[in-house]
N, C-alpha and C positions, 0 to 999 in steps of 0.2 A: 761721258754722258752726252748725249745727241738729243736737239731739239728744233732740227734745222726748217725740218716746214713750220711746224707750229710758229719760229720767233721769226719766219721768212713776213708769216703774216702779221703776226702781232706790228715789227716793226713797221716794215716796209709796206702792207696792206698788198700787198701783190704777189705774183709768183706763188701762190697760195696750194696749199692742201691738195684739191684737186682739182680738174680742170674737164665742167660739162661742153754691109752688111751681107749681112751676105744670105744665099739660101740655104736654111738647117736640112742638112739632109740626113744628118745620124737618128733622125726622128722617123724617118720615112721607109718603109718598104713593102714592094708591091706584093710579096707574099704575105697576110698578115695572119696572125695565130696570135689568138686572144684567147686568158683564162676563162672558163666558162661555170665554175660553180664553186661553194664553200669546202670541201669533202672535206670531212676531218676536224671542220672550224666550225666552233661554235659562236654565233653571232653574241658580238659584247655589249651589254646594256645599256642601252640607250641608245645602240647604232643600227642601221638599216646595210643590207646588201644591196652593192649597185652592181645589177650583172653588167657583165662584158659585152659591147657591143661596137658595132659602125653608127657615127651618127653625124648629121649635120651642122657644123659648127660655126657660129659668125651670123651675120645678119643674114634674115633669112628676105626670100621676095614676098613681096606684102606690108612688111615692117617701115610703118612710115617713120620712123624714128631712128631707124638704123643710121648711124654714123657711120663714114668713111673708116677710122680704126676699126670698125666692126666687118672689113669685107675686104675680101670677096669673100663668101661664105666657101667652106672647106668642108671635106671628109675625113673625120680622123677616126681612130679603132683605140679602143680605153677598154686593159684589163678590168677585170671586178675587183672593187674594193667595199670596205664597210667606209659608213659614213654619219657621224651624230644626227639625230633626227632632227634636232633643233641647234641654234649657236650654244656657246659655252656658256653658262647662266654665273650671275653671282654667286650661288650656293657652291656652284663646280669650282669656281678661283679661288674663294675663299678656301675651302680645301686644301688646293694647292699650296696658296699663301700658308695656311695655318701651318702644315707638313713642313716646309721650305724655308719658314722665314724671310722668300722674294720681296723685294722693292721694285716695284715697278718704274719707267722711266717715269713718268710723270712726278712721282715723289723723292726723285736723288736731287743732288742738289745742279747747278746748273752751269757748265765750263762754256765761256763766251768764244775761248782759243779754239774748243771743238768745233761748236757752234758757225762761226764767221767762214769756218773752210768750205763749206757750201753755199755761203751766199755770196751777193755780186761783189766782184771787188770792189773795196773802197765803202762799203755800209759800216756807217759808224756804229760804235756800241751804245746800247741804251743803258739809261740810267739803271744803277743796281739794284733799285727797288722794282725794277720790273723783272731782271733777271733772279726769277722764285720761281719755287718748281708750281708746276701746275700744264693746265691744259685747253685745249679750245673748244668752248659751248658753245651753241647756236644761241644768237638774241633775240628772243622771243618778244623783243617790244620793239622790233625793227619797224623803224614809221619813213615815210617818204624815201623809199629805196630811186634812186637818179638811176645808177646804171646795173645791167645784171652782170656787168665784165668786175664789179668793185665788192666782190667777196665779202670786205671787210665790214660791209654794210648790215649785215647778218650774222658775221663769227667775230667772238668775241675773247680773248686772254683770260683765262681766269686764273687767279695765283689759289694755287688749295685746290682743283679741281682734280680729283684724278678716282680711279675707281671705289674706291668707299665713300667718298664723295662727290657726288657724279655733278651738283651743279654750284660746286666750292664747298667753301669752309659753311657748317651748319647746316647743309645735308647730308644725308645718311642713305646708306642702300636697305634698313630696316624695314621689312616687311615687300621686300623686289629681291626675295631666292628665285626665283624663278623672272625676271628679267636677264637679259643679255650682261653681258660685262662689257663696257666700255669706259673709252680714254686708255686703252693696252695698247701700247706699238705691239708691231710686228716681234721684237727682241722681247717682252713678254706673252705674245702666244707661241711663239718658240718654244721660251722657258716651260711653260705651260705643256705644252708637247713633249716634251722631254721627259717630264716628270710621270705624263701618262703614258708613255709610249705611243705616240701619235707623229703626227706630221701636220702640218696645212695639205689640201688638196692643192693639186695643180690648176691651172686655169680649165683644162680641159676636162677632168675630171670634175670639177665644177660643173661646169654644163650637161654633163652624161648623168649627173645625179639630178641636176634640175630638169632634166629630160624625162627624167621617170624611164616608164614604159613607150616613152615614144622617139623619135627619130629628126625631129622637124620643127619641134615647136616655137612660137614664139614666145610664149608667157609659158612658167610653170603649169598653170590650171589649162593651158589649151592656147587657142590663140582666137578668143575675143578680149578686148580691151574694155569692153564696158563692163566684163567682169572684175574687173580689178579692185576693187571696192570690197565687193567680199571674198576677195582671197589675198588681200595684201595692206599693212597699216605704209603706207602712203600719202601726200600731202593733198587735201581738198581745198579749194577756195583759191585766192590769189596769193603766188609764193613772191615773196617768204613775208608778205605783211597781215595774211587774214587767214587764219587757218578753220574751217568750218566742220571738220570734222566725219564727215559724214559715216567713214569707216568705224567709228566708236572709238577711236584714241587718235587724241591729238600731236603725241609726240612719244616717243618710244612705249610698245607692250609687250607685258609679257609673254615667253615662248609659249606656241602652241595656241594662240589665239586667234588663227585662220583656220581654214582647213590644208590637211597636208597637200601634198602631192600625188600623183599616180601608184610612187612606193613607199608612200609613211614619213615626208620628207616634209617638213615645217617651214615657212617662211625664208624660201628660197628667192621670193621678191620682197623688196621692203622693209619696215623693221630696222636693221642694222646693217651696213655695208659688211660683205665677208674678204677675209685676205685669203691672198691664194698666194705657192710660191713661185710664181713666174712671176722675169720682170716684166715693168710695162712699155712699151714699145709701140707709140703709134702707127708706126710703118710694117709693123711685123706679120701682117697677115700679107700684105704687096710683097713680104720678102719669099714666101714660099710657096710651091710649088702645088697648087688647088687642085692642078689634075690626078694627082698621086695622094692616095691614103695615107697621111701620116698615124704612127702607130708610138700610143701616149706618148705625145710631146710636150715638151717642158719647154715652153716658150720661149723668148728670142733669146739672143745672146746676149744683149747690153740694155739698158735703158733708154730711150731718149722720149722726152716731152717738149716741143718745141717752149711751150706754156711754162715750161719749171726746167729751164738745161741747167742748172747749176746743182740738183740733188738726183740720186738714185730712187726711182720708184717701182715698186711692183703692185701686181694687177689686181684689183678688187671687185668683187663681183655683188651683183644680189638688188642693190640700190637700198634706200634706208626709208624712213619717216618722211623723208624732208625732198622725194622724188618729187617730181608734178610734171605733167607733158611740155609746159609751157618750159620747164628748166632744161631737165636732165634728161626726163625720162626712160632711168634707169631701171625699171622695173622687170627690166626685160632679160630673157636667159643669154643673149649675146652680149649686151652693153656690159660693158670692162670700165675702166678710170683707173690711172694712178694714186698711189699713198705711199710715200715717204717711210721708210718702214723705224724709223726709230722716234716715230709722231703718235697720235692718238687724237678724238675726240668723242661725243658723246655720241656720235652715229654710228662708229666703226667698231665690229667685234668682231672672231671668227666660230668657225667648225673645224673639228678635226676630221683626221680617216685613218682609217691603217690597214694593210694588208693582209693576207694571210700569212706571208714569209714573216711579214715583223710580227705576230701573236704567234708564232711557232719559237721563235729565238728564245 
């Protein structure tokens, strides 16, 4: 059982959660031939078709926000997949759960020997009343935050925290079916995929759905930023001590509470960070080769976060509740971040996708 970001922060307050070689060429070729329609498949309920297409990936020009990980912006070619029109809601897990009898990591109990192999050497163990399974909330009564590098200042341990109890022991997910599921590592939305026949999308595949109908975008809705407000539950006011609202929820809502996308696609900024199965790699867009169309690639080979070298992270996309210009400014269809995929908290859920070959099997 693996809790290596989550007790990275609890203990150590650092190294935290997330952080605002070679060149792959078996992804690359200049002939490119892309599937181009459903024949034969009928669209599965609740998912949207993302046609096949070329499209511009990474930070685009214009984008004052763009980070360095996010460029040099690329051409890549992403066959058509189906893709959930919204994240997985608590109705959808429960489900699962109910079918499966899964435990998710946040609720197993908690091995320090796993635990310690990813962190720095020589971090001592903490006392065994803190190692209880559970998960990281945000603290919503965070007052006089000193630095924005000091995470801890804002996420907080909670023992009992995990998806039916989304803000510990004595809350409930009753009457939020239709909220995200959060506090799932990545090894439960696997589970979860498994069980429906799905997958996480790729990183690139991400961005082709949050493209819609278009080629270039920087925000799902277009690329004004002042629209962001009504097309995204995102942080208002000064983060993370004053949160004002203005989008009508202050911290996570439920699916389908903006409006979609160009293709029927929900909260593809904001809301809940989404996993994708690429690792994450800050250097991995510098690794490849921008002039040449790469055709659906599956991002780098290894991990590396300068921020967090001691764990394996892949890429997550989308941004959550808790974005704001001044932090992250994730909201955006390029912005990436690493997650530790056997972690969780109450920001992070996914989507699934699945193919035509795998609804044919």
């Amino acid at each position: 059982m693996n809790f290596k970001t989550l007790f990275t922060l609890a203990i150590l307050i650092t190294f935290v959660f997330v952080n605002c070689d070679q060149k792959k060429t078996s992804n690359e070729d200049k002939t490119i031939k892309i599937e181009t329609n459903t024949e034969n498949v009928e669209t599965p309920e609740g998912m949207v078709w993302v046609a096949s297409k070329t499209f511009l990936m990474g930070g685009k020009n214009g984008d004052k926000y763009a980070m360095p990980r996010e460029k040099p912006s690329h051409n890549v070619a992403v066959d058509g997949f189906f893709i959930d029109n919204h994240e997985v809601t608590n109705k959808q897990f429960k489900k699962f759960v109910d079918e499966t009898k899964y435990v998710t990591v946040a609720e197993r109990p908690i091995d320090w020997n796993d635990i310690k192999k990813d962190l720095p050497p020589g971090t001592q163990k903490p006392a065994d009343l803190v190692l209880e399974p559970g998960s990281l909330i945000f603290n919503k009564h965070a007052k006089g935050v000193v630095s924005m590098q000091d995470y801890g200042q804002w996420w907080a341990w909670k023992i009992g925290a995990n998806w039916k109890q989304p803000e510990g022991p004595g809350s409930s997910i009753e009457g939020h079916d239709n909220y995200p599921v959060v506090h799932v590592a990545q090894e439960d939305a696997l589970a979860y995929c498994k069980w429906a026949n799905r997958r996480l999308p790729t990183e690139a595949e991400w961005e082709s759905a949050a493209q819609g109908k278009f080629e270039d975008n920087i925000y799902s809705w277009g690329n004004k930023y002042e629209d962001l407000n009504a097309n995204a539950n995102t942080w208002q006011g000064k983060f993370p001590t004053d949160n004002i609202s203005e989008d009508r929820f202050e911290y996570i809502s439920p699916v389908k509470s903006y409006p979609a996308n160009s293709i029927g696609l929900y909260d593809m900024a904001g809301n809940v960070w989404e996993m994708t199965s690429d690792l994450f790699n800050v250097n991995y867009y510098q690794m490849i080769d921008a002039t040449v169309v790469s055709k659906n690639p599956k991002g780098a080979d290894k991990s590396y976060n300068a921020s967090n070298p001691y764990q394996t992270e892949y890429v997550m996309k989308g941004g959550s509740f808790l974005c704001h210009e001044s932090y992250c400014a994730s909201f955006r269809i390029s912005a990436r971040m690493g997650m530790e995929p056997n972690s969780g908290s109450d920001h992070i859920g996914f989507r699934t996708v699945v193919t035509k070959d795998m609804l044919m099997k």
